[in-house]
Residue, then its C-alpha position, 0 to 999 in steps of 0.5 A: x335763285x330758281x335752283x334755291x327755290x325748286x330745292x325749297x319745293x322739293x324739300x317741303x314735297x319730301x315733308x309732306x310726303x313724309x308727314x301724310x305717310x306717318x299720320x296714314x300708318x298711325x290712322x291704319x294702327x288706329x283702324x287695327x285696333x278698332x277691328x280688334x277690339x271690336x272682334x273681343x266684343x263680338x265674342x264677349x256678346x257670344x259668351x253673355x248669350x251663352x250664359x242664361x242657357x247655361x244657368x238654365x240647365x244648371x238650375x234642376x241639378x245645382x239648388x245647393x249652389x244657388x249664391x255660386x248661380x247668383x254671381x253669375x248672373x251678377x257679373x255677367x251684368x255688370x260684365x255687360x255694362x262695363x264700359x272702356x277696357x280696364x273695367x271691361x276686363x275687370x268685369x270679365x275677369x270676375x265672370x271667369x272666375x264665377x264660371x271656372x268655379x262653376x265648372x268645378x262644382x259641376x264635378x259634384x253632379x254626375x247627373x248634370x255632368x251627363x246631360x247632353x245640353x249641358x255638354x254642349x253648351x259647355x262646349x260652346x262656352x270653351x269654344x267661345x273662352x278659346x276665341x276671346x282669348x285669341x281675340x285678346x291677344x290680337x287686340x293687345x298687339x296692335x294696341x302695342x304696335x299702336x302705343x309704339x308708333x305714337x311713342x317713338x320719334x317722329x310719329x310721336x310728334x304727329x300723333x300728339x298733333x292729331x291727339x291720338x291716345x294710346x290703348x288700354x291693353x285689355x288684361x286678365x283682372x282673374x287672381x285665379x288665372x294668374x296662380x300656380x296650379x298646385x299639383x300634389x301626388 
């Protein structure tokens, strides 16, 4: 009988155990995705700051390209008020649509191509493109390895317990960063 109940004992120690190990691993998961999601914010911010400082400078060389200018500053709002990561990205995804076609009507202003606070604040802005595209992609793995912690058995059981909900994986919503560059000779 006391062999019956120390065996009972220590099989619920080893569930416990096992029950505080998967929920800690779906609550660090949770954690990863946060901080990585919260690294996209701090450079999508970079990028909104950037933006009017750009505008500025472009604005004495491109008064033909003032539709172009006026969805900009359009998307960047609605950019800035986007809330969750589908609409987030959506958002996202029409700005860096308007700014990659700013950069090519830059193309038609030599002048403008040749100013130097344009040249760094173009910089800035690759600078900064590069970095929410690192930071993209850091946020959809952990939001995968996040997804796959709460889908597979067992952690699916404690993770539906506990309703931990799966992440949105923040994609580019930009038809043309999705199309084959056409290259002719």
């Amino acid at each position: 009988m006391l062999w019956i109940a120390i065996g009972l004992g220590a099989l619920a120690l080893i569930l416990i155990i096992w029950f505080i190990g998967i929920y800690n691993a779906l609550v660090r998961l949770k954690n990863q995705c946060n901080n990585a999601w919260s690294q996209i914010d701090v450079q999508l911010k970079r990028r909104h700051d950037l933006i009017p400082n750009l505008m500025e400078t472009v604005k004495g060389y491109m008064q033909h390209e003032r539709e172009l200018m006026e969805q900009i500053t359009k998307y960047r709002s609605q950019a800035m008020n986007a809330q969750g990561v589908g609409d987030i990205s959506q958002a996202e995804g029409l700005l860096s649509g308007a700014l990659g076609r700013l950069m090519i009507a830059v193309e038609n202003y030599p002048d403008l191509k040749a100013n130097q606070n344009f040249l760094a604040l173009q910089e800035e802005l690759t600078s900064t493109e590069n970095k929410v595209s690192f930071a993209r992609q850091a946020y959809n793995d952990a939001a995968m390895f996040f997804n796959n912690k709460i889908e597979m058995f067992p952690s699916n059981i404690i993770a539906g317990m506990f309703s931990f909900k799966q992440r949105e994986f923040f994609e580019v919503e930009d038809a043309t960063e999705r199309e084959v560059p056409k290259v002719s000779f």
